[in-house]
Each structure stands twice: as C-alpha cells, then as structure tokens.
N, C-alpha and C positions, 0 to 999 in steps of 0.2 A: 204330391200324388194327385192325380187328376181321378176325378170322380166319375169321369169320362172313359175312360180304361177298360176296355175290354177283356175279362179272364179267358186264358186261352183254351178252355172248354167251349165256353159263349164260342169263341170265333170258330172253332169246331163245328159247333151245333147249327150256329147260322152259315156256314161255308156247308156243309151239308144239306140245310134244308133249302137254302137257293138251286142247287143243285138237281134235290128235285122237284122244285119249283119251275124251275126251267125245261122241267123232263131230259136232263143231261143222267138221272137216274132214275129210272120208271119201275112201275111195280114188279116187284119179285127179283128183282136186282140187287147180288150179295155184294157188301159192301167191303170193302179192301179191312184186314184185319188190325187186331187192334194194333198190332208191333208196328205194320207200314204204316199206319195213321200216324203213332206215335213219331216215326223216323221223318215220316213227313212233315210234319207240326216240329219238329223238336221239343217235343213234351214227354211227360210219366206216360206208363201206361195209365196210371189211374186219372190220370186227366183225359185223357181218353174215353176211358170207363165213362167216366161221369157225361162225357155228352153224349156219349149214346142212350145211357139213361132219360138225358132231356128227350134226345130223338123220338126215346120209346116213351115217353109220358105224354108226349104232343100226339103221337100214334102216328110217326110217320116209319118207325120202322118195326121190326119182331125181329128177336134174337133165338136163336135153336142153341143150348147149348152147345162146344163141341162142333156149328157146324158153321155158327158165323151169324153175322147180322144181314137184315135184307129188310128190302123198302116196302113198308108195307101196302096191300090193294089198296086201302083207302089214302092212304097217303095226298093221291091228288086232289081230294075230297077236302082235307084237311089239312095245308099246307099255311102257314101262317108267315106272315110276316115279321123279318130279323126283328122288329121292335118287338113286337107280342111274344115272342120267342125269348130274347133278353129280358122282359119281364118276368115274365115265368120260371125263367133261370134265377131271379131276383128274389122273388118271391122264396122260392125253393130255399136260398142260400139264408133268408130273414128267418124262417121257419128252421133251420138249423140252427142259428146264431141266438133265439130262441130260445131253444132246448139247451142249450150248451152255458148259457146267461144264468136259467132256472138251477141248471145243476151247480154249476158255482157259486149260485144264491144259498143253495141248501148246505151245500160242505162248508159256507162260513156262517152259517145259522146254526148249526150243528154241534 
C-alpha cells in the first residue's frame, strides 16, 4: 500500500479545483451533479459528497440545496494548489480518525 495514494475524493477535489484554476470553470458556474460525477469517477455518491465538501471548505464552491453546486465569486481569489488542497483533505481525515480513536478509547475504558 503506497502512501502516495491518492483517495478518489482528493482526485475529485483536485480535478475540480484545477479546473477552476484554469478558469475551464468561472464564477457562478453550476457544476455537473452529484450522480454524473459519480458515473464519471466511478465512485459512491458519498465519495462525491465528500469533495464537494473539500471544495466548499477551501471556498471554492456554494451549494443551493435542491439546486446544485456552483463555483463560487471568490473562488479565483482563493484557488489553491493540488498539494495545499491534499493537505487539507489530510488534515480533515487526521481529525476524524481522531474522534473515532478517542471514541474507541472510551468504549474500552468503560
């Protein structure tokens, strides 16, 4: 298992934020839904889910319920690079595994 390994959210989230990095996706631009990502990627939806979530925490997109996701104004403002981006994804996943560690510390302390 290579440590090097990119989870296919990460390559979601940075195949997206190049994107509109590149301005191939400018501001106010609804972004393909979650099922075609999905079909597209061959992934969950909730793999999906989850990089849009990145997207929306880096502030490069806003989601409407019901109406879809879209690139947000500032987006070009704040477009970061795939590395800071996979950190952050990093981060995010340390901070679950985290909470998840503590909880199974207590149910065998208990």
């Amino acid at each position: 298992m290579s440590s090097e390994a990119v989870q296919p959210y990460q390559r979601i989230t940075q195949d997206y934020a190049e994107k509109i990095r590149q301005g191939r996706l400018s501001a106010g631009t609804r972004l393909p839904g979650i099922r075609e990502i999905s079909e597209e990627y061959g992934v969950a939806a909730g793999t999906v889910q989850r990089a849009l979530t990145e997207l929306r925490n880096a502030g490069l997109i806003y989601s409407h319920q019901g109406r879809g996701s879209f690139v947000s104004e500032s987006a070009e403002k704040s477009v970061e690079d795939s590395s800071t981006l996979a950190i952050r994804a990093l981060e995010s996943r340390v901070t679950e595994l985290e909470a998840r560690l503590e909880r199974l510390e207590k149910g065998h302390d208990g």
